[in-house]
C-alpha positions as CSV (number, residue, x, y, z in Angstrom):
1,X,-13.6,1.1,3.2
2,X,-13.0,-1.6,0.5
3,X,-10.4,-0.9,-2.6
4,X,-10.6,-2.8,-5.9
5,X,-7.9,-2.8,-8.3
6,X,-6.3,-5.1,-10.5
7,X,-2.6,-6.6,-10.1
8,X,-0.1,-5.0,-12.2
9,X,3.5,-5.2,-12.2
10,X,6.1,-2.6,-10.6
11,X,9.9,-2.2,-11.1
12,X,10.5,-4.7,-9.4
13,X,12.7,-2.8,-7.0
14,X,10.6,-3.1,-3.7
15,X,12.7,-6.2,-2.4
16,X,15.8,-3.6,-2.1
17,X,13.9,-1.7,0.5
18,X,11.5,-4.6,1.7
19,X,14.4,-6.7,2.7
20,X,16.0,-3.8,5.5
21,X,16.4,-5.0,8.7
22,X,15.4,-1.4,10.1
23,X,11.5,-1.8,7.6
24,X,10.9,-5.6,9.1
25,X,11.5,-4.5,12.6
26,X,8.7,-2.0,11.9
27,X,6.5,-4.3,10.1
28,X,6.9,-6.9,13.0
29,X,5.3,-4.4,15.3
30,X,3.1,-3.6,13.0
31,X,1.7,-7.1,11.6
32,X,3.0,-9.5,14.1
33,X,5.2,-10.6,11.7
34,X,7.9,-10.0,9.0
35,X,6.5,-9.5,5.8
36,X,7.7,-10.7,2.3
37,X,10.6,-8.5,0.6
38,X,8.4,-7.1,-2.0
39,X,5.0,-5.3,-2.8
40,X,1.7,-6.3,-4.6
41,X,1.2,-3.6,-7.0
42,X,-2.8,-2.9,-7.3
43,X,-4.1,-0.8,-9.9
44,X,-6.4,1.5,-9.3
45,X,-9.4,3.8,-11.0
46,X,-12.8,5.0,-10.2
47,X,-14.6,5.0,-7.3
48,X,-11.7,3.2,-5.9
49,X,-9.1,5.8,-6.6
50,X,-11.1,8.1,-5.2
51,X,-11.1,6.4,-1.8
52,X,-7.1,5.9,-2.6
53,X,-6.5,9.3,-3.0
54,X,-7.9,9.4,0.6
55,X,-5.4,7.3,2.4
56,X,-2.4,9.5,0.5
57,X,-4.1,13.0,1.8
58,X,-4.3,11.4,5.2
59,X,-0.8,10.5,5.0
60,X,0.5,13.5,3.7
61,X,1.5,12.7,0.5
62,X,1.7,14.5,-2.5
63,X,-1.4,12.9,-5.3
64,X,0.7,14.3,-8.1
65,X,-0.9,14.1,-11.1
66,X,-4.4,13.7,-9.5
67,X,-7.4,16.3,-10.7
68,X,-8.7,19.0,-8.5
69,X,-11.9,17.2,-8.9
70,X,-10.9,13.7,-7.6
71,X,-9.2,15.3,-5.0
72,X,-11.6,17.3,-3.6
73,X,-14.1,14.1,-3.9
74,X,-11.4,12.2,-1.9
75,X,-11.7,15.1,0.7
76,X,-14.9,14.8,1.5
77,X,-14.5,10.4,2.5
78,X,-15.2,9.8,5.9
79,X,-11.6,8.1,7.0
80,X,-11.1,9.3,10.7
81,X,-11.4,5.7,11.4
82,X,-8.8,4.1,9.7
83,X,-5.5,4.5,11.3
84,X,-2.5,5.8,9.9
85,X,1.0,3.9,10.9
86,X,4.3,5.3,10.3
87,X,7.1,3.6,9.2
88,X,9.9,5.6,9.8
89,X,13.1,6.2,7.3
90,X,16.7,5.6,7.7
91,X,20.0,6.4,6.7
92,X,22.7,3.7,6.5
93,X,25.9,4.2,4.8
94,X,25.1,7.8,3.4
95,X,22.0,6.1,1.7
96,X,18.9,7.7,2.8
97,X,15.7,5.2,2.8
98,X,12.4,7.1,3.3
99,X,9.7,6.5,5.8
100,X,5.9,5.4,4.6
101,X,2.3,5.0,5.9
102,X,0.6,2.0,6.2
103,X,-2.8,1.4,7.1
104,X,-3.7,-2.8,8.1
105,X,-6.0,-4.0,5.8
106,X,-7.3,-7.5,4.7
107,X,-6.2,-8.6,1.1
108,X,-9.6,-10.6,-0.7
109,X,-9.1,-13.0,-3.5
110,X,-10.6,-16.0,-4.4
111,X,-13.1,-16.5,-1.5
112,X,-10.2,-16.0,0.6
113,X,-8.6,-13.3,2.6
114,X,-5.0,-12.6,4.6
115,X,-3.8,-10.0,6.2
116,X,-1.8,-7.4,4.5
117,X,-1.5,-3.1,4.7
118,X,-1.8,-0.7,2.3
119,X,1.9,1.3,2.0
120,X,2.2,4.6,0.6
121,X,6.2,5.3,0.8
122,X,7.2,9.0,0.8
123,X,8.6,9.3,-2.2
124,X,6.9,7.3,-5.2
125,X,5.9,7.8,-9.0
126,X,2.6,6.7,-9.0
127,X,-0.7,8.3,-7.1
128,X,-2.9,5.1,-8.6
129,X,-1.2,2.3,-7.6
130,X,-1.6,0.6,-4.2
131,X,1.4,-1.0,-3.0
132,X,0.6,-4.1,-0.5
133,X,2.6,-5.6,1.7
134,X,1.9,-9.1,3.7
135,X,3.7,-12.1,5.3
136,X,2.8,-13.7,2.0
137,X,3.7,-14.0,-1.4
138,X,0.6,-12.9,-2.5
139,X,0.8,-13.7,-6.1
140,X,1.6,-17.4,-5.2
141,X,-0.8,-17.5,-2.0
142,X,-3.9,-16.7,-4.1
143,X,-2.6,-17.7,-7.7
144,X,-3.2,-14.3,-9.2
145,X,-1.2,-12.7,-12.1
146,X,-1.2,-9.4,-13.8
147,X,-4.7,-8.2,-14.5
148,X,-6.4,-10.2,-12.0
149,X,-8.8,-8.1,-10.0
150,X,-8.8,-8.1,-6.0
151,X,-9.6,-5.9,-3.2
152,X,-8.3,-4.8,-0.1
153,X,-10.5,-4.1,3.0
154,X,-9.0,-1.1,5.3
155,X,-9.7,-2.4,9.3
């Protein structure tokens, strides 16, 4: 399954729970490596979205504001392939820090491609916007910016 979005901005609160020891220990296991503190927010409608909405039935999450429509389109995807991870929540210091999915993926821009995942926390705002995590900055490694469209590949 291939998504296509384009880059937007976020809150730019991911680093806060990017940077936790507990998440990278997780992300390790999952990537082979620690990943950068912070998400690639992708954007995304159509087609696409439907396939999104997808991956946040399979994990269990909530599509919020999402049409009966879309969802039942989303429903009827094929996914049984792509695997869901779990990355598990914490508490530390009486501050709870919720689990997510991710599901590995390959990041495509620019004739080029890295490895990243798809994350769909627990609790979030948004049910059309992909957050993407990888060992690297991906804004600087592919020299995108806001607006730029890209895909994701789900392996």
């Amino acid at each position: 399954m291939r998504i296509t979005g384009k880059v937007s901005s976020g809150l730019g609160r991911a680093h806060i729970f990017m940077a936790q020891k507990h998440y990278q220990e997780q992300f390790q296991s999952l990537m082979g490596s620690s990943v950068w503190p912070g998400t690639l927010n992708l954007k995304v409608s159509d087609e696409n979205l439907r396939s999104y909405i997808a991956l946040r039935l399979k994990s269990g999450i909530d599509t919020l504001d999402a049409s009966t429509d879309l969802i039942e389109a989303a429903k009827s995807l094929d996914i049984d392939n792509i695997e869901a991870n779990r990355i598990r929540g914490f508490l530390r210091d009486g501050v709870s820090f919720g689990g997510a999915t991710a599901f590995k993926a390959k990041f495509h821009s620019n004739d080029d491609s890295v490895d990243c995942a798809v994350l769909i926390p627990d609790l979030t705002r948004h049910y059309d916007v992909a957050e993407i995590i990888s060992a690297k900055f991906l804004r600087e490694h592919f020299s995108i910016k806001d607006g730029d469209e890209v895909s994701i590949e789900l392996i």
